[in-house]
Structures are given as C-alpha cells and as structure tokens.
C-alpha positions as a LaTeX table, in Angstrom:
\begin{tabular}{lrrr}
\hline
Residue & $x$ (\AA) & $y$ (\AA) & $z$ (\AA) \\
\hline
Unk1 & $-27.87$ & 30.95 & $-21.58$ \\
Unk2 & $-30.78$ & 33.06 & $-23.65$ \\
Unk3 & $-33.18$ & 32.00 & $-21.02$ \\
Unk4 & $-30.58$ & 33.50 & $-18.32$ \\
Unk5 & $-30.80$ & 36.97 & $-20.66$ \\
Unk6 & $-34.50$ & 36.85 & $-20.57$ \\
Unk7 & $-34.51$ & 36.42 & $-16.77$ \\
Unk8 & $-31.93$ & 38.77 & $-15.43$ \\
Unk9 & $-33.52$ & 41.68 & $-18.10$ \\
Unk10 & $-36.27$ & 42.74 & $-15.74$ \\
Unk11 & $-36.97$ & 46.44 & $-14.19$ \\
Unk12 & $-37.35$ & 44.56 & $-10.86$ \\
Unk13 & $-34.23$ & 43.75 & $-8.78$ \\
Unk14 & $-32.72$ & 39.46 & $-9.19$ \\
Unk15 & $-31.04$ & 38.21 & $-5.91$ \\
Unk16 & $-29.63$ & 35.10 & $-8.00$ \\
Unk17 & $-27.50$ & 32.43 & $-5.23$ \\
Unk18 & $-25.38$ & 29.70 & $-6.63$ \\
Unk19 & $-25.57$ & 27.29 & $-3.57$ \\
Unk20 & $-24.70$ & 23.30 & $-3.54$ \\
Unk21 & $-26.83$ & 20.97 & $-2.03$ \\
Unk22 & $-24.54$ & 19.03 & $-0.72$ \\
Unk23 & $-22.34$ & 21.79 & 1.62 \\
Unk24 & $-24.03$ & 22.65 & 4.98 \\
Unk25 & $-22.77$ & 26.68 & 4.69 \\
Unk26 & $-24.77$ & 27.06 & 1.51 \\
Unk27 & $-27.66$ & 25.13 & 2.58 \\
Unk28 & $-28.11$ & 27.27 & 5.36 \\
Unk29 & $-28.82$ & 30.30 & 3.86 \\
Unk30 & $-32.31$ & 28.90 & 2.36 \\
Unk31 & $-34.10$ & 30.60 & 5.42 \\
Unk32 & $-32.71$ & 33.53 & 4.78 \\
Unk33 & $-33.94$ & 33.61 & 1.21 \\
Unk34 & $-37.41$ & 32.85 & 2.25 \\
Unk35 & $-37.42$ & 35.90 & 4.50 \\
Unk36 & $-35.97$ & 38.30 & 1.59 \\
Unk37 & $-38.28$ & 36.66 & $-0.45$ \\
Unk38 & $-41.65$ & 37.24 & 1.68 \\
Unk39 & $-40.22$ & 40.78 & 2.67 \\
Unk40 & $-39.84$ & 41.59 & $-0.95$ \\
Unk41 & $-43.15$ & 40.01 & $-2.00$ \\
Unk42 & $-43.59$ & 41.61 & $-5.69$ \\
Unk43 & $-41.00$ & 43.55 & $-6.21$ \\
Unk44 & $-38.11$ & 42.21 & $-6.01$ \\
Unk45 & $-37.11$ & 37.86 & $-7.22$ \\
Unk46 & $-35.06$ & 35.84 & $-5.50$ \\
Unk47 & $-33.59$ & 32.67 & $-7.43$ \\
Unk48 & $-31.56$ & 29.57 & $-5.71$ \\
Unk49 & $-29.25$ & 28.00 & $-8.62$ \\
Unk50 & $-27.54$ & 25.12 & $-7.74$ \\
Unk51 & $-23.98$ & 24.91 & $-9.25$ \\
Unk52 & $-24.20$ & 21.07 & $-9.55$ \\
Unk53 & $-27.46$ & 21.20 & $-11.92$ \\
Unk54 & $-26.18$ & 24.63 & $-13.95$ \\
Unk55 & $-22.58$ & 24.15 & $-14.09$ \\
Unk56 & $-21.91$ & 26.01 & $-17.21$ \\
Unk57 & $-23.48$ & 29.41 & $-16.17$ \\
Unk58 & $-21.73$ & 29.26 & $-12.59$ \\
Unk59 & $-18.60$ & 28.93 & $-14.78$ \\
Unk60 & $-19.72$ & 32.13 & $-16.88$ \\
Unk61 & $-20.18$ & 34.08 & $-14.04$ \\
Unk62 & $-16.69$ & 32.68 & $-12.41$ \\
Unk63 & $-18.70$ & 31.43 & $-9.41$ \\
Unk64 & $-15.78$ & 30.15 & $-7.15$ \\
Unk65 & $-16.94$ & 30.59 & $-3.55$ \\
Unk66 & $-20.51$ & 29.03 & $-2.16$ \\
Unk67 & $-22.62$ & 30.48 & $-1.80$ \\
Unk68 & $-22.14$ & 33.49 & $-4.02$ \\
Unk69 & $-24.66$ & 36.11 & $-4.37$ \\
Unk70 & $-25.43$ & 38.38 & $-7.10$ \\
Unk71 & $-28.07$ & 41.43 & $-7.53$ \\
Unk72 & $-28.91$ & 42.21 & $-11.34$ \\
Unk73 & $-31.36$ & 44.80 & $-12.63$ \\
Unk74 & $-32.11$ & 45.55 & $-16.12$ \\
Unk75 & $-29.57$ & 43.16 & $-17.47$ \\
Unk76 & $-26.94$ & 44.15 & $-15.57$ \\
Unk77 & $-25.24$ & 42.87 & $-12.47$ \\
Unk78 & $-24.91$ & 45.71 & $-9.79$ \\
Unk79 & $-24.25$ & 43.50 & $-6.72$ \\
Unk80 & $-22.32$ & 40.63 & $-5.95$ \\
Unk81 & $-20.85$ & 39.00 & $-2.57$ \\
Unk82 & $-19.27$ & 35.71 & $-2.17$ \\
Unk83 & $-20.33$ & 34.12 & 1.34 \\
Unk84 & $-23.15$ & 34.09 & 3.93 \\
Unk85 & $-25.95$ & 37.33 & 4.23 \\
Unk86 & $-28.46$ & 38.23 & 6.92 \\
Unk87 & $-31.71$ & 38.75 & 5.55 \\
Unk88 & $-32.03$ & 42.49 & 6.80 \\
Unk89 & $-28.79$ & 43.51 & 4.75 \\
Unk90 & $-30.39$ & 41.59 & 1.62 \\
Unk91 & $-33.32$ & 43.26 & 1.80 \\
Unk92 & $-31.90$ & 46.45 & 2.08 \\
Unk93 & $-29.65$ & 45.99 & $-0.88$ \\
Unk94 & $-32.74$ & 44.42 & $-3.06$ \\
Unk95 & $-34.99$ & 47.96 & $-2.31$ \\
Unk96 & $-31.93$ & 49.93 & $-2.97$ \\
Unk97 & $-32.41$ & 48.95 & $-6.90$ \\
Unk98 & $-36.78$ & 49.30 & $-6.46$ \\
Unk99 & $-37.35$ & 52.22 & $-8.59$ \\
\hline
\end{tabular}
C-alpha cells in the first residue's frame, strides 16, 4: 500500500483502471487507454490494475464493478466512474486536473 501512496502523490493527473483479464467488458477498454495514454503523452499516467493480481487494494478502494475508473491528483482521488469510457471523455477529464 506505501508504494500506492507514492504513486497516486504526483502533481500530474492518475487515470488508475481495475480491469480483470478474464471478462471481455473490461478487456475491451485497453484501446481506449492507449489512446488517453498517447493523447496525454507527459502529462497525465494512465495505470491498468488487475483486481486478480492486487486484490487487497481493489478491496481498499471498494472496487465492486469492472472496470472501475478512478482520477487522483496530489494524493487525492477527484474522479471515479464504475463502467466503460470513450477515450475523448477521458481525456477531457485527465486535462481538466493539468495545472
């Protein structure tokens, strides 16, 4: 969990999505993390956690629905959204927290 701190306390904006592998809903949404991620390029992260391998932190963060989505900034979270995103309405969201 301290390497979770140290990740989510950045200035730049986190799109963290708890996905699992093995459903086809969450699975599809890895092309439209590679599109928020090239559109973002260095200011902004986008991270894919899969519940299976981190368990115990999508339990923290009372990840129930797949895939969930959540936007921190400086430590705190100031987005979340349980189900599928476009790409367009990520990015937008993401330079909404760009100083």
């Amino acid at each position: 969990m301290s390497k979770f701190g140290e990740l989510i306390d950045d200035k730049l904006p986190l799109l963290l999505v708890f996905y699992n592998e093995n459903e086809d809903i969450s699975s599809s949404i890895h092309p439209v993390l590679k599109d928020v991620a090239a559109a973002m390029g260095d200011s902004g992260k986008v991270i894919k956690i899969d519940t299976e391998k981190n368990n115990k932190l999508s339990d923290a963060l009372r990840v129930r629905v797949l895939p969930t989505l959540m936007i921190y900034k400086l430590g705190e979270m100031v987005w979340r959204q349980s189900g599928e995103q476009d790409a367009n309405t990520l990015i937008s969201l993401m330079q909404d927290h760009i100083d």
